[in-house]
py3Dmol code that shows the C-alpha trace and the ligand (Angstrom):
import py3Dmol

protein = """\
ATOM      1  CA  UNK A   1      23.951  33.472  79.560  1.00  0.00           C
ATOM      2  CA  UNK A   2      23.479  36.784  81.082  1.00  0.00           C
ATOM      3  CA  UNK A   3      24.312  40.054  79.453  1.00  0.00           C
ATOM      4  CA  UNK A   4      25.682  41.360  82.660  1.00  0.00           C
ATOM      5  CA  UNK A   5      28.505  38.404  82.937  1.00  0.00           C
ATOM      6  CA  UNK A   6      30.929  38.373  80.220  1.00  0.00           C
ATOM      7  CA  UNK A   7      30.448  35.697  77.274  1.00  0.00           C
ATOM      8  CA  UNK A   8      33.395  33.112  77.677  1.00  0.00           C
ATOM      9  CA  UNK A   9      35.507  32.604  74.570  1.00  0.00           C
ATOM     10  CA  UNK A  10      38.186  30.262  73.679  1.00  0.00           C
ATOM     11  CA  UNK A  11      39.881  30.976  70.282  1.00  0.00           C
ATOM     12  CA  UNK A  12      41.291  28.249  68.050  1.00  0.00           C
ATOM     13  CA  UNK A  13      44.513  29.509  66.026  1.00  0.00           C
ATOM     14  CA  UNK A  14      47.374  27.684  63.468  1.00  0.00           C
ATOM     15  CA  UNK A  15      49.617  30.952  63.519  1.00  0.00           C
ATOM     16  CA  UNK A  16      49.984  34.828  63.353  1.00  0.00           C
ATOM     17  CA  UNK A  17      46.769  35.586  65.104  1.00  0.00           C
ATOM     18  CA  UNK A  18      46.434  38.764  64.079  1.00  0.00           C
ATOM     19  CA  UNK A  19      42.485  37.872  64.308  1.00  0.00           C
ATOM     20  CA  UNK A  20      43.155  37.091  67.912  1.00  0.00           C
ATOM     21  CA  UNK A  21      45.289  40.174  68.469  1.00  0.00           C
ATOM     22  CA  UNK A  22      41.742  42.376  67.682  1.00  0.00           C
ATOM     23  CA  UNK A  23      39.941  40.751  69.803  1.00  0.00           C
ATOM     24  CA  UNK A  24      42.084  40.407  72.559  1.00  0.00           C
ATOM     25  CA  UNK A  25      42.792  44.688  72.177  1.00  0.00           C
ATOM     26  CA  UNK A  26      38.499  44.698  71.783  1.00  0.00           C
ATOM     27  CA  UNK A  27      38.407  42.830  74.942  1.00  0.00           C
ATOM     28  CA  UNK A  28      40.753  44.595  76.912  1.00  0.00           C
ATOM     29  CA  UNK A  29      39.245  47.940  75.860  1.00  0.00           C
ATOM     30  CA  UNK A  30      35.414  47.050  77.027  1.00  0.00           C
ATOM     31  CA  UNK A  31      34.273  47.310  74.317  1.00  0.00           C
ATOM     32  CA  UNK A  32      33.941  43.237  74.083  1.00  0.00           C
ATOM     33  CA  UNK A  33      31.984  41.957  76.972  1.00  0.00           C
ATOM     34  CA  UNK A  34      34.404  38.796  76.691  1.00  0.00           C
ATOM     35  CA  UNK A  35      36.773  37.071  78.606  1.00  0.00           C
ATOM     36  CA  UNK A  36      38.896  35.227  76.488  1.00  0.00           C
ATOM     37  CA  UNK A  37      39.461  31.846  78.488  1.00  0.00           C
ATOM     38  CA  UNK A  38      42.150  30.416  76.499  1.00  0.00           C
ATOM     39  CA  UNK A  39      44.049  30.477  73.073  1.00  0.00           C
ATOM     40  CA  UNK A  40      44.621  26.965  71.899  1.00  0.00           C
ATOM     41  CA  UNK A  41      46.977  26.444  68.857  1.00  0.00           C
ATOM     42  CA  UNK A  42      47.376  23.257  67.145  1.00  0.00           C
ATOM     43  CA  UNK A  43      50.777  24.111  66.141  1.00  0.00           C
ATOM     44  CA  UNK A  44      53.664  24.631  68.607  1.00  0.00           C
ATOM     45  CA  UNK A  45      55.264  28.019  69.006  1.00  0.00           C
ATOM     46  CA  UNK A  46      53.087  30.174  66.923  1.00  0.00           C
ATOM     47  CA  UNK A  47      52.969  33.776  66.782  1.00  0.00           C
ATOM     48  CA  UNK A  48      49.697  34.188  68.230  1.00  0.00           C
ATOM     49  CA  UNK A  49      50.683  32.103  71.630  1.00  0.00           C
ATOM     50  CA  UNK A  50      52.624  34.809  72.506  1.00  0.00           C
ATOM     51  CA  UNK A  51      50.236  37.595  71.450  1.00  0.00           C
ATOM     52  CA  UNK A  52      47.941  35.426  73.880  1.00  0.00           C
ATOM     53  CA  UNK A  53      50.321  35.671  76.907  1.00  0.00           C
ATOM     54  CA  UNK A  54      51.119  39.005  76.321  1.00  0.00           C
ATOM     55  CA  UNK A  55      48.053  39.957  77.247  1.00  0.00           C
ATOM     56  CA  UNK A  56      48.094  37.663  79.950  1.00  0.00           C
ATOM     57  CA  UNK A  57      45.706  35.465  78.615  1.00  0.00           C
ATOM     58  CA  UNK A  58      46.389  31.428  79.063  1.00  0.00           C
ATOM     59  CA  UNK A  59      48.320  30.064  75.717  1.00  0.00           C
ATOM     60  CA  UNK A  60      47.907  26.017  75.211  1.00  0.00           C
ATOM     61  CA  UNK A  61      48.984  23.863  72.454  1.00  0.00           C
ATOM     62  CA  UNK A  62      47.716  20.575  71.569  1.00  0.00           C
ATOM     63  CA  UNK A  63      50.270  19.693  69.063  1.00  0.00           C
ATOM     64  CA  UNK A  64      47.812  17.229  65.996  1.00  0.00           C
ATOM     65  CA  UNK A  65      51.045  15.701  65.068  1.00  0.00           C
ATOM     66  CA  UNK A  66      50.835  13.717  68.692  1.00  0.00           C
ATOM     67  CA  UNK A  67      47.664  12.039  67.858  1.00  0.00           C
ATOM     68  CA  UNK A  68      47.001   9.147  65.832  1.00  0.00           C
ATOM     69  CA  UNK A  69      44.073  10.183  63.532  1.00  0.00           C
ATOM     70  CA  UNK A  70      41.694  13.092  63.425  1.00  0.00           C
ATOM     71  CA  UNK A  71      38.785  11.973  66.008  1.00  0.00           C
ATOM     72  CA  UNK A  72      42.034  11.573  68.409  1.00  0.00           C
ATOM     73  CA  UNK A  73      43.117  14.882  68.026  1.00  0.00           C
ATOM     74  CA  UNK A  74      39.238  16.132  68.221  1.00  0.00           C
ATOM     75  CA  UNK A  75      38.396  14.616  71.010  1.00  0.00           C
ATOM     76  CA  UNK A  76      41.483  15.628  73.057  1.00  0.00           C
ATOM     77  CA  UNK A  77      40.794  19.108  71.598  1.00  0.00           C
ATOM     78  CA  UNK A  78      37.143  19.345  73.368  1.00  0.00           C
ATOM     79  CA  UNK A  79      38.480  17.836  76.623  1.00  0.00           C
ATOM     80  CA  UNK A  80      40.950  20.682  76.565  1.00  0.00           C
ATOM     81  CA  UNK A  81      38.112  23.226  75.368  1.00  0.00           C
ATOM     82  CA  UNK A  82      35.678  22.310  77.391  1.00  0.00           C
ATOM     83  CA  UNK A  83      37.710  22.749  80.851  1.00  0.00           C
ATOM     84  CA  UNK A  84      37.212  26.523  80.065  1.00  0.00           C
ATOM     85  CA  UNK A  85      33.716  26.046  79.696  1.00  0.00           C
ATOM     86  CA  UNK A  86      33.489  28.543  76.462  1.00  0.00           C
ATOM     87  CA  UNK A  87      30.018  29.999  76.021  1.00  0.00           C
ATOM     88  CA  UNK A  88      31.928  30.679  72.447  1.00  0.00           C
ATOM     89  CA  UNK A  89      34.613  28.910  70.288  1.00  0.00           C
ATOM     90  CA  UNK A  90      35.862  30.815  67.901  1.00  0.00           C
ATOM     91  CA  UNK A  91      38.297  29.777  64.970  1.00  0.00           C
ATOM     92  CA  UNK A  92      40.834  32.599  64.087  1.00  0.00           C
ATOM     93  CA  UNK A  93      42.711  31.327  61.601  1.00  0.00           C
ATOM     94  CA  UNK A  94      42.714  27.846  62.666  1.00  0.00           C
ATOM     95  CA  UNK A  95      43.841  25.396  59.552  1.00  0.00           C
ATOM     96  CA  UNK A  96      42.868  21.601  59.982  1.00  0.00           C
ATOM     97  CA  UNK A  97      39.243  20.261  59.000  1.00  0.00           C
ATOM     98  CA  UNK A  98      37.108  19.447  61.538  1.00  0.00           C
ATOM     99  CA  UNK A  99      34.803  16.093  61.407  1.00  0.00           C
ATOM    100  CA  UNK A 100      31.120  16.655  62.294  1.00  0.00           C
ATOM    101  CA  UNK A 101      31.786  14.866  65.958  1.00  0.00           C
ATOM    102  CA  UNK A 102      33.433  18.087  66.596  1.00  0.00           C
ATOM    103  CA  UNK A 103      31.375  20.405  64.668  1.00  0.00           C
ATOM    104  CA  UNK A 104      28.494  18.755  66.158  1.00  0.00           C
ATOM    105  CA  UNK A 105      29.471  19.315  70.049  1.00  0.00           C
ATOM    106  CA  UNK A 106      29.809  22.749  69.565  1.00  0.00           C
ATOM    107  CA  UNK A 107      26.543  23.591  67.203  1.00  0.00           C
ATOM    108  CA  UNK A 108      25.652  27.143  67.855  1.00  0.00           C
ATOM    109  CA  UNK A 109      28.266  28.572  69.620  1.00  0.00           C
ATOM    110  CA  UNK A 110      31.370  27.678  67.113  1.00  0.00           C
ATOM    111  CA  UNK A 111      32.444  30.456  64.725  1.00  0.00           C
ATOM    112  CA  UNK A 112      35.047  30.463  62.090  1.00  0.00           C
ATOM    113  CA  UNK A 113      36.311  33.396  59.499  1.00  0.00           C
ATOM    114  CA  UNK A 114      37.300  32.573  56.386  1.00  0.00           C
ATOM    115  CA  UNK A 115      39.060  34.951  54.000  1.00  0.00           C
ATOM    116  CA  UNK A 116      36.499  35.142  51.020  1.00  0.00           C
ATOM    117  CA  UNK A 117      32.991  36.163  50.068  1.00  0.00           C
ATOM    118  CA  UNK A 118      31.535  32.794  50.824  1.00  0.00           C
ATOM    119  CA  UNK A 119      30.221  30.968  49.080  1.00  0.00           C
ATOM    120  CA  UNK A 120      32.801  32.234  46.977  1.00  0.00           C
ATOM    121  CA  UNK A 121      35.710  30.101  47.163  1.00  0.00           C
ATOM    122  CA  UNK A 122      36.118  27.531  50.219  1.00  0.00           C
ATOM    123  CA  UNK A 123      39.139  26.081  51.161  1.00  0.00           C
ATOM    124  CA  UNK A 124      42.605  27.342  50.560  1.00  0.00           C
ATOM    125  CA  UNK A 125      44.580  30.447  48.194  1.00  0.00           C
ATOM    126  CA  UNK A 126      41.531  32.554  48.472  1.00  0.00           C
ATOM    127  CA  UNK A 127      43.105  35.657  47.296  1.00  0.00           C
ATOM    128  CA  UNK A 128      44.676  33.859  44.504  1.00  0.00           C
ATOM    129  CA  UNK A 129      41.997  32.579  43.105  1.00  0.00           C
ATOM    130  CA  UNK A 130      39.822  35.574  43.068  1.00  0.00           C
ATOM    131  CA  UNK A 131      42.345  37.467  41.381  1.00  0.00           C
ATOM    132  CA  UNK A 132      42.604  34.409  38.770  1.00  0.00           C
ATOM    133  CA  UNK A 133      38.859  34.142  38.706  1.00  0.00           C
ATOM    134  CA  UNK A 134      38.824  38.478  37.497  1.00  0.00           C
ATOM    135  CA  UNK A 135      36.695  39.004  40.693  1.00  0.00           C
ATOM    136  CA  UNK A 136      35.902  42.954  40.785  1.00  0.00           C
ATOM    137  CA  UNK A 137      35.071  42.131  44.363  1.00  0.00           C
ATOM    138  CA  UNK A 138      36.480  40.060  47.620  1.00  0.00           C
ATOM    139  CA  UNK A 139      36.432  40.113  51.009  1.00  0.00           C
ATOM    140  CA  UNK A 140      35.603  37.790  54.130  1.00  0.00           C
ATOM    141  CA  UNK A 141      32.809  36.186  55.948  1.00  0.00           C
ATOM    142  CA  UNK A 142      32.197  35.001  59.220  1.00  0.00           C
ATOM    143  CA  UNK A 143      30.132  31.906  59.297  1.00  0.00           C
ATOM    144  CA  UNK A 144      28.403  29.496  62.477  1.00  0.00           C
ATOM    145  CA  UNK A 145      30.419  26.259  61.815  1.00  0.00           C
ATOM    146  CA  UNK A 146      28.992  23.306  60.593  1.00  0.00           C
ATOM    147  CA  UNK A 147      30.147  19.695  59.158  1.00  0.00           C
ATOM    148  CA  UNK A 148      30.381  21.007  55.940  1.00  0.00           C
ATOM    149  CA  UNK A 149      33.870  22.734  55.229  1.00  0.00           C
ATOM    150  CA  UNK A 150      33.542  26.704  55.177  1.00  0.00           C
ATOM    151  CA  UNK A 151      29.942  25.509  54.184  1.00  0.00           C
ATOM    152  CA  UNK A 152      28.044  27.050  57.487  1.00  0.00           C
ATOM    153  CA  UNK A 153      25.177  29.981  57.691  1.00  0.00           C
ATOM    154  CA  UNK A 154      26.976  33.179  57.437  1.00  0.00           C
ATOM    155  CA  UNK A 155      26.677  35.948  59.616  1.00  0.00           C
ATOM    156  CA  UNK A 156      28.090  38.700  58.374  1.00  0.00           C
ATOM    157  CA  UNK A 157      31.004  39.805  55.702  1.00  0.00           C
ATOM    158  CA  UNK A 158      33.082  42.904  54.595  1.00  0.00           C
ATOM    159  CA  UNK A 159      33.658  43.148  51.013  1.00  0.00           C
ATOM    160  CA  UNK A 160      36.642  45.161  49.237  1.00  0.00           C
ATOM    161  CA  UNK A 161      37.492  46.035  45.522  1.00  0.00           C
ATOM    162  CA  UNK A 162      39.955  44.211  43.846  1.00  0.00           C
ATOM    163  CA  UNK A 163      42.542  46.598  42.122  1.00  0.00           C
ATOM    164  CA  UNK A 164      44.133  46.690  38.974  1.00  0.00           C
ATOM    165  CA  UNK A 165      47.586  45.360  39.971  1.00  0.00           C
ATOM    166  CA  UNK A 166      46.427  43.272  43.005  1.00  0.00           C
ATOM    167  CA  UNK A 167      48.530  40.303  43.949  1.00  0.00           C
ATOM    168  CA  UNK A 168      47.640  37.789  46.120  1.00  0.00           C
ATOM    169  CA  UNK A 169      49.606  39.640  48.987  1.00  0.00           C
ATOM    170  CA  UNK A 170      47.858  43.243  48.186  1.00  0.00           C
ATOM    171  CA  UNK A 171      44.537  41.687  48.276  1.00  0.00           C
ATOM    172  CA  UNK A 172      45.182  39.510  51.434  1.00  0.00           C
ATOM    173  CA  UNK A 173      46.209  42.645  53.103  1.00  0.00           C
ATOM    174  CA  UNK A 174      43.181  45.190  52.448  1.00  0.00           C
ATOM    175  CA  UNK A 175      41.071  42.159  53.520  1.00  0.00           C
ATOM    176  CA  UNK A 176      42.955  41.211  56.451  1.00  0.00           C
ATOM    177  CA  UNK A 177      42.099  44.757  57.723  1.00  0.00           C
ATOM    178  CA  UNK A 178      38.323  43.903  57.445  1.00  0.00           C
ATOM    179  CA  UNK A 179      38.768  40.853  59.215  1.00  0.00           C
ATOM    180  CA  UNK A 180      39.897  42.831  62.071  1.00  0.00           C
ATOM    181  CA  UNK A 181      36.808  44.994  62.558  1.00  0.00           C
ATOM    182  CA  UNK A 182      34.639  41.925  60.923  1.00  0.00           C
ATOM    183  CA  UNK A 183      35.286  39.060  63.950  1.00  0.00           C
ATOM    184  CA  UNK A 184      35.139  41.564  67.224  1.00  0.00           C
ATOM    185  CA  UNK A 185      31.681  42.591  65.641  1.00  0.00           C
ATOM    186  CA  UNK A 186      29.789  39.150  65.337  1.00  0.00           C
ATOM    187  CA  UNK A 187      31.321  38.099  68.623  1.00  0.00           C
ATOM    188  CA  UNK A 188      29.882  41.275  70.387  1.00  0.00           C
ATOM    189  CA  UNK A 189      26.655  40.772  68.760  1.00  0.00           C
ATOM    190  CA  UNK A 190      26.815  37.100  70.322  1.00  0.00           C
ATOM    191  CA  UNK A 191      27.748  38.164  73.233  1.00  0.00           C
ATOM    192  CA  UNK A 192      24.874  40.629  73.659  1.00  0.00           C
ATOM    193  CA  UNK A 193      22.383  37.528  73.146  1.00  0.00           C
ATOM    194  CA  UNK A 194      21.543  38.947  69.518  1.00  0.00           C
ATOM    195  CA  UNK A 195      22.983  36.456  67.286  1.00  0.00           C
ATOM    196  CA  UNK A 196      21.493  32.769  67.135  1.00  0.00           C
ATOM    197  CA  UNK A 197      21.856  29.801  64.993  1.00  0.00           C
ATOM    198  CA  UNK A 198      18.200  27.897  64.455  1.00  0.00           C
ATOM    199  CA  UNK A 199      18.328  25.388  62.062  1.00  0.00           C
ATOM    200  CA  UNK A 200      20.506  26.141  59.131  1.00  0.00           C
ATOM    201  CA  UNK A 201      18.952  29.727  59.636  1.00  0.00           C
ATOM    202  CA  UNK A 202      20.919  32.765  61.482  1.00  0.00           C
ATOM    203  CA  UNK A 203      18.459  35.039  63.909  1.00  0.00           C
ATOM    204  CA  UNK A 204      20.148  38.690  64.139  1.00  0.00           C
ATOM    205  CA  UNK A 205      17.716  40.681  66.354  1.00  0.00           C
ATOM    206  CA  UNK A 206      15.179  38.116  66.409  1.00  0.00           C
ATOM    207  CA  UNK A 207      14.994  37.960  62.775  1.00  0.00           C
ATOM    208  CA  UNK A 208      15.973  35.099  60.514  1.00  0.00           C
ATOM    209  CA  UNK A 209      18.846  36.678  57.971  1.00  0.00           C
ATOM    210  CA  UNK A 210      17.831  36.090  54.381  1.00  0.00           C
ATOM    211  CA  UNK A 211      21.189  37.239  53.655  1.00  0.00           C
ATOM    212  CA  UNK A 212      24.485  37.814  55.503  1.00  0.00           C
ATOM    213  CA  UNK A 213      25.126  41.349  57.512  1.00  0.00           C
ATOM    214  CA  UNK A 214      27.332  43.558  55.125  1.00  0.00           C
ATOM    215  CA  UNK A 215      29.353  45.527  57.158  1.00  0.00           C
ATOM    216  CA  UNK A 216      28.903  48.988  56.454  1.00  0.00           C
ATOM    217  CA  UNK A 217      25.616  48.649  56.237  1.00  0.00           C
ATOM    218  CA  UNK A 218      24.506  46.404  58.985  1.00  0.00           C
ATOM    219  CA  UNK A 219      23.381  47.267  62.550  1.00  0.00           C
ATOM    220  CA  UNK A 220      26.214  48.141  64.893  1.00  0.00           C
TER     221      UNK A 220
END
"""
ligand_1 = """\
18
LIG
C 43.017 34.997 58.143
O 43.081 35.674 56.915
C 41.795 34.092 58.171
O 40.702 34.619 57.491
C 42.338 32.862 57.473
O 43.638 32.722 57.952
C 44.165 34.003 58.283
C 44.690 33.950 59.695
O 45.380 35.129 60.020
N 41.539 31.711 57.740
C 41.360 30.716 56.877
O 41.871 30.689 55.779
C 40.457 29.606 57.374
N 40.114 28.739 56.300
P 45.703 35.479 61.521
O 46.357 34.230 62.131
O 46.664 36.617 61.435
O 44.415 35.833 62.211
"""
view = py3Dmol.view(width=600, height=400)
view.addModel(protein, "pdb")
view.setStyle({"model": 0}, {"cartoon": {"style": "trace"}})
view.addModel(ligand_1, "xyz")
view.setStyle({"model": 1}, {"stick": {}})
view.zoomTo()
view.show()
């Protein structure tokens, strides 16, 4: 992949795609050397389809439901991807489990961000369950996908203070606006060649991270 042609991305969403929305602004702007391929949602009708075609980028859906099992679904799902030829897949919000067949195929060059300061709480009602858990501190991580559910290397993450008198919805919201600056970040830095999976190790700047990026504090 050269720096001088744009990094192809297709982005996985379930929904809003509010996610999407930044880096589809990011990319129009220049300052994301991307071309977002496609915008695949799993679910029909979603917010973020239209978001997609909006800014005239193509909107698919590959409705699960359709399929039989999971490794059906999957392995419609890379045909479709694949057809774009992504240099980058990038999950923005995109809610079913993947199997390692999938997770596998796209090793290195699959990202995901999850709403939490992993490995603080996986899985579902993030928010929720930091507030129940007294966390004084939240936030959200992006991570390289691998078979093991929110379980990948993680690049870099954005914290935030939980308040007295957060609720799930206060919290999701001062995260949600981390996310936004969070995900057009690590896919620049892949795009510039500067980000690489090696093992279970990430390489930033040809160094292995002994810890995620914090934004704020990380390179820009
Ligand atoms: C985001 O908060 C993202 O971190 C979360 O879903 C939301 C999608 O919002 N992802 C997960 O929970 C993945 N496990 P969006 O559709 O507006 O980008």
């Amino acid at each position: 992949m050269s720096v001088l042609q744009k990094t192809r991305l297709v982005v996985l969403i379930s929904g809003r795609g509010s996610n999407l929305q930044a880096i589809l602004d990011q990319a129009a702007s220049g300052e994301l050397p991307v071309e977002v391929a496609a915008v695949i949602s799993n679910r029909p009708g979603v917010q973020g389809l239209e978001r997609a075609r909006q800014s005239g980028v193509l909107a698919l859906e590959l409705d699960h439901k359709n399929f039989a099992d999971r490794p059906a679904f999957e392995a419609a799902l890379i045909e479709l991807i694949d057809r774009y030829q992504p240099d980058l897949v990038a999950l923005a919000g995109f809610m079913r489990v993947l199997t390692p067949g999938f997770t596998d195929h796209y090793r290195g060059r699959l990202f995901n961000i999850h709403p939490s300061l992993l490995p603080k709480f996986r899985g579902l009602h993030t928010h929720e369950r930091a507030i129940a858990a007294g966390e004084t501190e939240h936030g959200a991580s992006i991570h390289f996908v691998t078979a093991e559910l929110d379980g990948g290397p993680v690049i870099v993450q954005a914290k935030v203070p939980v308040l007295p008198g957060d609720d799930p919805d206060t919290l999701a919201a001062r995260v949600l606006e981390q996310e936004h600056r969070l995900y057009p970040l690590a896919i620049r830095w892949f795009a510039e060649g500067r980000l690489r999976l090696e093992g279970d190790r990430v390489w930033f700047d040809g160094e292995a991270l002994a810890e995620p990026l914090q934004l704020g504090s990380c390179p820009s």
